[in-house]
N, C-alpha and C positions, 0 to 999 in steps of 0.2 A: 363274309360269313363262311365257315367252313364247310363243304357240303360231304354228307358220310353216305359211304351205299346203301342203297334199296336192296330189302330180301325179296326176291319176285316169289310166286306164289303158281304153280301150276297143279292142274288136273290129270290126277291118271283115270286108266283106264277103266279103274272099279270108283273112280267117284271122288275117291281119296285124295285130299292135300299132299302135297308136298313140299318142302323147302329148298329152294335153289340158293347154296353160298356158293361164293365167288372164293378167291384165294384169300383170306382178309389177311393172314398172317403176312405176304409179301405186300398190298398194300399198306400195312401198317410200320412196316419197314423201311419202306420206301417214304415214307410220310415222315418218318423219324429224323430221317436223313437231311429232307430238306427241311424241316426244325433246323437241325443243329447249323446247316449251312446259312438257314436265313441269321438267325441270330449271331455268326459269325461276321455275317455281312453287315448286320447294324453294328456292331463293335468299331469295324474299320470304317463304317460312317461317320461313328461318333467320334473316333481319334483323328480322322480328317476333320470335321467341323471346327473339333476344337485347337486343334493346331491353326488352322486358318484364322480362328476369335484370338490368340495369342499374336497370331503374326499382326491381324490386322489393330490390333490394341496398340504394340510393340511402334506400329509404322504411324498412329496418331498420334502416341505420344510424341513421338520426334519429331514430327510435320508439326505439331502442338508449339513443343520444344525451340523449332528453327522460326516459327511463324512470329512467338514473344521475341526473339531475339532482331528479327528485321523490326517487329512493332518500335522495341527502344532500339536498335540506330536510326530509324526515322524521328522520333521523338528527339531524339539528341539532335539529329540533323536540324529540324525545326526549329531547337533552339537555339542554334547556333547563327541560326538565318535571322532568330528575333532580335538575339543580342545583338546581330552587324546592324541591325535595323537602327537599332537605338544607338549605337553608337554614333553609328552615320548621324543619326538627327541630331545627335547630342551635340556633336561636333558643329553641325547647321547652323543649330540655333545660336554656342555660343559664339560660333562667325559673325551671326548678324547683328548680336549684343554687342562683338565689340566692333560692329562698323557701326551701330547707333551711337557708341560712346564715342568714338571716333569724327562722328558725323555734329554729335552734340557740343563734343569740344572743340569745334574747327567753330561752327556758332558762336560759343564760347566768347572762343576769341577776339571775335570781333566783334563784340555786341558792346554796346554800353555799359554792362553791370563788370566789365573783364577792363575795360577802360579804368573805372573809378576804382577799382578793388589797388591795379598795379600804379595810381596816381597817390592812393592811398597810403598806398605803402614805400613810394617814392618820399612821401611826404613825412612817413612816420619817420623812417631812414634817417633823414635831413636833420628831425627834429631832436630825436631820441636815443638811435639806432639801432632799433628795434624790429624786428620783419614781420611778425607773425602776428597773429591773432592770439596767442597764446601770452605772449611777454604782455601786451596789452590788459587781460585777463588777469596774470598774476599782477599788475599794478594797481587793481581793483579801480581802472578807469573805466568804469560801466559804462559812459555815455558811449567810449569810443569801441568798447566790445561789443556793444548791444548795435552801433551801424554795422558792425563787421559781419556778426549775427545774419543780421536783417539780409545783408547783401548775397552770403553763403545758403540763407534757405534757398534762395533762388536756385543752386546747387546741391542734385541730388536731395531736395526737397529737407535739405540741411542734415539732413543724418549722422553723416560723415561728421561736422561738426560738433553735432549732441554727444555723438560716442567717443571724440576727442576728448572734450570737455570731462566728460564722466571718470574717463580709466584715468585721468590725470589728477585725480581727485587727491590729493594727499593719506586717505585713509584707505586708498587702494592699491597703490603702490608701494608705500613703507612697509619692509617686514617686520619692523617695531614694532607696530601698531597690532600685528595678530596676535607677536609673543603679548604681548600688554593686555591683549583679550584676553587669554588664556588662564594669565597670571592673576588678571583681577577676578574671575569667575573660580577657579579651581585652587588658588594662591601655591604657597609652598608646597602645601604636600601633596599635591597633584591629583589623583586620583581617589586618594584616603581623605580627602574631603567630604564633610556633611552634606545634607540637603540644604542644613540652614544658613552654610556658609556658601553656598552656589546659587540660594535664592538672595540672597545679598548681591552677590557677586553679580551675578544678572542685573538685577533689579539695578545695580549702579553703573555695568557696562550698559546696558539698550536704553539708559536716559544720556547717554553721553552722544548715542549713534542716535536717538531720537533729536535732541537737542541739533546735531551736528548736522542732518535734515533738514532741521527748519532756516538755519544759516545759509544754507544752500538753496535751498529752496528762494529766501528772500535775493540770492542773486538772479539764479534760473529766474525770477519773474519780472526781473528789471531788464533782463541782457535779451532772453529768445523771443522770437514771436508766438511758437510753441509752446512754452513752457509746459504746459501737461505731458508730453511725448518726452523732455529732459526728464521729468519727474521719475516717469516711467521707467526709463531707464535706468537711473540714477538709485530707485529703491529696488527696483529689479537685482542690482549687482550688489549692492548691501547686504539684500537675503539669500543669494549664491554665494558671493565669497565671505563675505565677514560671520555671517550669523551659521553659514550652513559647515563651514570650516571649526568653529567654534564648536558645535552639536556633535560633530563626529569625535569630538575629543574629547566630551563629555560624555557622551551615551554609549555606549558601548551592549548591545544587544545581547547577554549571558546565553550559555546553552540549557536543551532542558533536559539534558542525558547529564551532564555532570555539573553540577549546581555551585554557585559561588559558597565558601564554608558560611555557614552561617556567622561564626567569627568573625566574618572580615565585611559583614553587613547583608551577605544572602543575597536572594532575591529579593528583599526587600527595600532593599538597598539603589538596586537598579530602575524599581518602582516609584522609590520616593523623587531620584531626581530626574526619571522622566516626567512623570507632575508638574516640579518644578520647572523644567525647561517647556514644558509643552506649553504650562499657564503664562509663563512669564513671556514667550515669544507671540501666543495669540497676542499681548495688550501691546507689546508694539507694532504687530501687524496692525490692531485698529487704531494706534499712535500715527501710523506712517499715512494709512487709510486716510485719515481727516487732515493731512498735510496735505493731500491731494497727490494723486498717483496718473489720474487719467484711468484710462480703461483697465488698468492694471490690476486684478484682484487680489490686494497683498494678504489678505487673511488663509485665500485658498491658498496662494503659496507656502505661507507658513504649515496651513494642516499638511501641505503636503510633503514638506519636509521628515513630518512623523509616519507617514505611511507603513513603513518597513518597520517600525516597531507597533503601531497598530495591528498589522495582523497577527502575532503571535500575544497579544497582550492578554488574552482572556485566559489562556493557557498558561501564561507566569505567572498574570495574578492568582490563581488557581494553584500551582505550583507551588509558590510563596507561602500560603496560608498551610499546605502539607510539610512544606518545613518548618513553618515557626511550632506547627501542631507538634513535630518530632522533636524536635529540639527541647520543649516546653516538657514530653514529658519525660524525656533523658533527664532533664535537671530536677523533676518531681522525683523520679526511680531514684536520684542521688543523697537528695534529701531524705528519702524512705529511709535507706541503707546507711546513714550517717544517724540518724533518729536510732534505728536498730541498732546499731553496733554500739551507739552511747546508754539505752536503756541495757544490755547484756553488761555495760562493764561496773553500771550502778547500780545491779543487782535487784532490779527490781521484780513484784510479784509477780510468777507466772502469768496469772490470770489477768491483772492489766496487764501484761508485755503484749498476749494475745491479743486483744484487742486496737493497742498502739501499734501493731508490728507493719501495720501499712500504712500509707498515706491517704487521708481522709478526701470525700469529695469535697470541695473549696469553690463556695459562689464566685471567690474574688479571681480564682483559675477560669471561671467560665465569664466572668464580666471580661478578663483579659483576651479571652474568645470574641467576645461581640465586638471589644473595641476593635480587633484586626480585621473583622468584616467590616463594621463602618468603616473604616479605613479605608478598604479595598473598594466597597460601595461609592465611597466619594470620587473614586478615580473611575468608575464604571461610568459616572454620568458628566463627569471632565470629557474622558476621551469617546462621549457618544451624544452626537447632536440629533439624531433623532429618538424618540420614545420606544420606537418598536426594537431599535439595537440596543438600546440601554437594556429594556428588560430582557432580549437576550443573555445579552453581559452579567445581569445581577442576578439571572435564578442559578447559575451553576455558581456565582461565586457563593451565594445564601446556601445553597449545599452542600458547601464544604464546613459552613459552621453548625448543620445539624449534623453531619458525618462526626466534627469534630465534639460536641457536645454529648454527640447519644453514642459514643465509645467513650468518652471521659467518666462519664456519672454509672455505665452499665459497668465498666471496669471496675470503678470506684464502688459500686453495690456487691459485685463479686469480691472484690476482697474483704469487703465488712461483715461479708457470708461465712468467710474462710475462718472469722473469729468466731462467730457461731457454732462454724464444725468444730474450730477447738475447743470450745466449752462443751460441746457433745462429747467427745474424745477424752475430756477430764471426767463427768459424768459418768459415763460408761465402766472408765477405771473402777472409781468408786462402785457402783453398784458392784460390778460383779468382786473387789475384795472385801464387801463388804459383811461376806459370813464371817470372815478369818478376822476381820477386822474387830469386828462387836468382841470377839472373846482373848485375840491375843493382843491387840495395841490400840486400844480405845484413843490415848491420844493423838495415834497416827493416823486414823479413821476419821477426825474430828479436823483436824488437819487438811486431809482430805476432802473434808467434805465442806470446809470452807473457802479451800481455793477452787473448787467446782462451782461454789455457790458464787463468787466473786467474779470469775469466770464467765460465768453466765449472765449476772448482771452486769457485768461491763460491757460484754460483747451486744446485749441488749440494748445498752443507750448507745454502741456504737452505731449499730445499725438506723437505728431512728434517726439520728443525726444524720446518718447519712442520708436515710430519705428523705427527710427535712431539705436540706442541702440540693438533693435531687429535686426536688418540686418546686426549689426557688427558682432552681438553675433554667428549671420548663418552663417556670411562667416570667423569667426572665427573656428567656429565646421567644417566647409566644409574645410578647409584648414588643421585642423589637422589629416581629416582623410587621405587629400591626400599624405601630408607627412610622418607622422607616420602610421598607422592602413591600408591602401590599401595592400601595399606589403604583410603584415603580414596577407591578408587572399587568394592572390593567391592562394598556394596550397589547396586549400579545394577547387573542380567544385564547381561553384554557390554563394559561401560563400560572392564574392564583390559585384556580381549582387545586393543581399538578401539583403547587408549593405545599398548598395545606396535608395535600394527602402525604408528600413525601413528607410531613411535619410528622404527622402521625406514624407513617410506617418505621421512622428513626429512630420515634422514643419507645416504640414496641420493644425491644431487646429490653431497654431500662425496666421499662413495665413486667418484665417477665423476672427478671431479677429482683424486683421490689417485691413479687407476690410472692416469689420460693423464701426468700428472705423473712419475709413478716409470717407466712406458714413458721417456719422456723424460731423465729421471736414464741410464738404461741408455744411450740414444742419446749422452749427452752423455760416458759414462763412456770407451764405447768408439771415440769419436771422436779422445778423447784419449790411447787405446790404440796407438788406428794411427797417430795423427801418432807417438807415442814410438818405436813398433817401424820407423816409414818414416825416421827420424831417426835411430836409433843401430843400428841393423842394419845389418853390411858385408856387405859379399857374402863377405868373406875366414874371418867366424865359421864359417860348416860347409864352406868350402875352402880350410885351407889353401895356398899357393903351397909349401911344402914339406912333402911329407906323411909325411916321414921321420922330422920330430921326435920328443922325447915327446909323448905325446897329453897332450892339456890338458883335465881334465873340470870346469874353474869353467864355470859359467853367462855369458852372454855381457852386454854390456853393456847391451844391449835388452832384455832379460827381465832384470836385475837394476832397471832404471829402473822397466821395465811390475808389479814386483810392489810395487815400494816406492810406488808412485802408487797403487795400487789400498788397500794397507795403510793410507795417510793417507786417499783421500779414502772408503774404506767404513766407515770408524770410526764417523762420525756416522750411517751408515744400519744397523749392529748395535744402536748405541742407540737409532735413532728407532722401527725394525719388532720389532714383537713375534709368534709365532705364527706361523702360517698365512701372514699376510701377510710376515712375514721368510723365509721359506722358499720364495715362490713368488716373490720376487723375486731372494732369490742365483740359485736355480735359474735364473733366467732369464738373469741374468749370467752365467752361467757356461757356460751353453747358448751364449752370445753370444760367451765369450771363446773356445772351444773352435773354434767357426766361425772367428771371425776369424785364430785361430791357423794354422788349415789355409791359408785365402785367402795367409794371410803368408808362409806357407813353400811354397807350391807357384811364387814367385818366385826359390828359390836352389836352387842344386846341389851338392851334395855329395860331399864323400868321406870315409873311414874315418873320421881326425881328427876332423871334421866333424860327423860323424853322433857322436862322442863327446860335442860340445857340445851338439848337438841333444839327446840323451839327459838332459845335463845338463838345459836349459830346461824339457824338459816335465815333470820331475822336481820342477824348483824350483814351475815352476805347479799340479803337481798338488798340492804338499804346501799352495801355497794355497787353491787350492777348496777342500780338506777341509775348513778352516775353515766352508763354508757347510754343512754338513750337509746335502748333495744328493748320495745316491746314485746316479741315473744320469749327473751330472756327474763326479763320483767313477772311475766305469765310462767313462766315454770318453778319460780320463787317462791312466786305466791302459792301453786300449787303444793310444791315441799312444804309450805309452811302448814296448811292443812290439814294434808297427810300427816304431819308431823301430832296431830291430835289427838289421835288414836292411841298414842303412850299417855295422856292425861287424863282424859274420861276415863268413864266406868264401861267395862266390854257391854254392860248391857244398856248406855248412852250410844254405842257408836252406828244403832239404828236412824238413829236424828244428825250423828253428823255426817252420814253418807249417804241419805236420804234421796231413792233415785237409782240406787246402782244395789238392787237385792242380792247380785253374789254375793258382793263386800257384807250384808249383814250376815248373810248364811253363815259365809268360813268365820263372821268373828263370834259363834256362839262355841264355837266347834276346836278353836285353835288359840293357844297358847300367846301374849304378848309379842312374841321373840318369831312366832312362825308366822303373824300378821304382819310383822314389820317386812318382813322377806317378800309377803304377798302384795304388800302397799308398793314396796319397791320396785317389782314387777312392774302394775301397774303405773307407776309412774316411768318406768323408759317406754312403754304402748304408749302414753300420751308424749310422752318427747317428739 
């Protein structure tokens, strides 16, 4: 704490304080001073300390440094001491093997079983002159191979013997005999072999090596005392050299960065005759199995010959199915452009070309879909013996055929769109030349306004079809997963759940394309409504010029045109829509036509006569919606038809037919035919 001077305080002599300072200026001088010297002094502190944190950093790293470096040459050195260790022993050990061996054939030698073996052979000498157990063997004198046998298990617990016998096999030996595998599984053309000629080819080489087994076999049981331990052996080196040599020449594992051309059989290719080797090699494993092998498990041999192409196999069959999907629709886009270039050189109507200019969706393109996943599926539960890797295996391969399905049919919805817009685009044309048109080139107007109309009804049943088409293709895909592909992902929690949702999330895109679409079908429908109803509608249909006549209740020539066009061109959309979605599409037409009916008629004027026709039309229209089964379509018809009343009564009846609603009689004492219908209309879009 820093301590600052006292002012003392003294008394003079009249009584009066006084202040006592001291010199403060030089103590404060003086204070300043050693400030600045302390502070000097922690500088040189701190540039000491931290030079010394530097030095002493600097001196652990390198003690750090030097201390790893003795850690590995002791470690090295220790190894060095474990390796002499083990060599030393190695060398011990095999000292002492070969004085057992040493020690066993001095035994040997003088036992009895060394006696009869060299009298034996004395004797064969004499008779035959033959020395070996082997000459014996190939004379197919079992009795006399089978004591030689007997005597040799004694020796080396006969092994030495069994694995003579075996490598001298004649189908182990001859190089013949592997070209001859080769040739009969793969034939001439080596490699550019089918499946169906390698499943052949198999199927008649592994009965020749099964058959050639059992022959051996019937020796092996007459000659060793073992015989399960020969067997063993004997099928052991079968499915090492003959079978496993064969496989390598066969199979050939593709990459998955550069892909076999599809041309030359793809990935599919390599798929189909791993199948066929993998099936055909399991049934001689359980061939050889029931020949008896001894502890020898020929089956698991065999799977394990496929190992290395098992683990990458989920990945090519997966693979596989994104090529053939490409390929498939490089050859569709071919046929599009060959379709296109032959309708341009025969000249045909804009308006169809429009709607042919693409390739349509095609059930029989998506059935060709399912077959390559069953296809793929079959091999999913070939190369998977338990359930829980099978459905592994089969939900990503089942993925690839909603991938390839819900881009097939949303592609194929977007180009059936694309005919739509071009019928909007001829449309268009027409409306807007169509002032110039009425007065300078009626029949180029008319012209016009028939390849628009064409146009649009084609591109209309193009689409339909195409949904149609689409919703096969769904409940095609939706039915294969319930037959085949559900059970197969049971055992996996979750794995059905997961499928069904990814069903759903894939045909989302289709679905989104089918609604823009069928919007569009409607805009197109009733575009071709109002051209009809602005073309054959007079002004003289609900006003007579003589309102004297009989009244005339036929329907008018506008609504006889507007119902017959909607009959043709809705046909194809009661068969394309099924459900839910047929029903929420009349509905919307009919909501559409119901509008546009109002808009139509709040252009003419009417009188009694008049309103008789009127009554007719809405009558004729409503008896058509009911076709759609929409009830509040239905309900707004009927409504038009009533309102439609008010032009036949007398203004001072239309108290009784509105009965309920006192505006309506107030304005009709008040207003004109022609200013009530404007009022009726009104009211009738409030009730829409």
């Amino acid at each position: 704490m820093m301590l600052y001077p006292m002012v003392a305080l003294a008394s003079s002599s009249t009584g009066s304080l006084h202040f006592i300072i001291p010199e403060v200026d030089a103590l404060l001088s003086l204070f300043k001073d050693y400030c600045k010297e302390l502070g000097d002094l922690r500088q040189q502190v701190d540039a000491k300390v931290y030079n010394l944190k530097r030095e002493l950093s600097f001196q652990d790293s390198k003690h750090r440094k030097t201390l790893c470096e003795l850690e590995k040459d002791v470690d090295g050195l220790f190894d060095s001491f474990a390796r002499l260790d083990s060599r030393i022993s190695s060398v011990g050990q095999t000292a002492a093997k070969i004085g057992d061996h040493l020690q066993y054939l001095m035994e040997f030698n003088t036992s009895p079983v060394a006696h009869k073996l060299r009298a034996f052979a004395e004797e064969d000498i004499g008779r035959q002159g033959i020395a070996d157990y082997c000459n014996a063997s190939q004379r197919k004198e079992l009795s006399t191979v089978a004591e030689s046998a007997k005597i040799l298990s004694q020796f080396n617990r006969g092994i030495s013997a069994m694995q003579h016998y075996v490598t001298t096999r004649p189908m182990f030996i001859d190089v013949e005999v592997m070209n001859a595998d080769t040739k009969l599984v793969l034939g001439d053309q080596g490699s550019q072999a089918s499946p169906n000629d390698v499943c052949c080819g198999l199927s008649a080489l592994y009965k020749q090596i099964s058959d050639t087994v059992r022959k051996e076999a019937a020796t092996i049981m007459a000659v060793f005392p073992s015989p399960n331990d020969v067997m063993s052996i004997l099928v052991l080196r079968v499915m090492e050299q003959r079978v496993t040599t064969l496989l390598d020449k066969l199979l050939v594992k593709p990459s998955l960065v550069n892909f076999p051309p599809i041309e030359q059989g793809g990935l599919l290719l390599y798929l189909r005759m791993l199948a066929v080797a993998y099936e055909k090699t399991q049934k001689l494993a359980r061939e050889l199995q029931a020949v008896g092998c001894g502890d020898l498990d020929v089956e698991g041999l065999a799977e394990s010959l496929f190992l290395a192409h098992k683990d990458e196999y989920s990945e090519h069959e997966q693979a596989s199915l994104r090529q053939l999907y490409r390929a498939k629709m490089e050859e569709l886009r071919a046929e599009s452009q060959q379709q296109i270039d032959l309708t341009g050189s025969i000249g045909r109507s804009k308006g169809a070309a429009i709607a042919s200019s693409h390739q349509q969706i095609s059930v029989t393109v998506v059935t060709e879909f399912v077959h390559w996943n069953e296809e793929a599926i079959s091999r999913c539960t070939l190369f998977s013996s338990q359930p829980a890797s099978i459905a592994n295996n089969v939900k990503p391969v089942f993925n690839c055929l909603l991938d390839q399905v819900s881009q097939y049919i949303a592609e194929g919805l977007e180009q059936a769109r694309e005919s739509l817009n071009g019928a909007a685009v001829l449309r268009e044309r027409f409306v807007v030349g169509t002032s110039v048109s009425r007065r300078v080139a009626t029949a180029a107007a008319s012209a016009a306004e028939a390849a628009a109309a064409a146009a649009g009804e084609s591109s209309f049943r193009s689409f339909m079809a195409a949904v149609q088409r689409c919703g096969s293709s769904v409940t095609m895909v939706q039915q294969y997963f319930a037959n085949s592909i559900s059970r197969l992902l049971l055992p996996v929690d979750g794995a059905h759940a997961a499928s069904c949702e990814e069903m759903a999330t894939a045909m989302s895109s289709a679905e989104a394309a089918a609604y823009k679409g069928l919007q569009q079908c409607i805009e197109t429908v009733m575009a071709e409504v109002e051209r009809l109803l602005s073309d054959e509608q007079k002004a003289t249909d609900y006003r007579s010029l003589d309102d004297g006549i009989a009244p005339d209740h036929r329907q008018t020539h506008a609504c006889t045109r507007v119902v017959a066009y909607f009959s043709c061109v809705l046909e194809s959309a009661f068969t394309a829509l099924e459900g839910l979605n047929k029903q929420a599409f009349l509905t919307e037409l009919g909501n559409r036509l119901h509008k546009g009916l109002l808009n139509h008629w709040q252009k003419f004027t009417f009188n009694p006569s008049g309103g008789l026709r009127l009554k007719g039309d809405i009558t004729e229209y409503g008896e058509f919606v009911r076709s759609f089964n929409a009830p509040t379509v239905d309900e707004k018809f009927q409504l038009l038809g009533i309102m439609a009343n008010v032009f036949i009564v007398a203004p001072e009846s239309l108290s009784t037919l509105f009965d309920g609603t006192p505006s309506i009689r107030k304005d009709a004492l008040r207003h004109d035919l022609q200013n009530l219908m404007l009022l009726l209309l009104g009211q009738l879009v409030i009730f829409v």
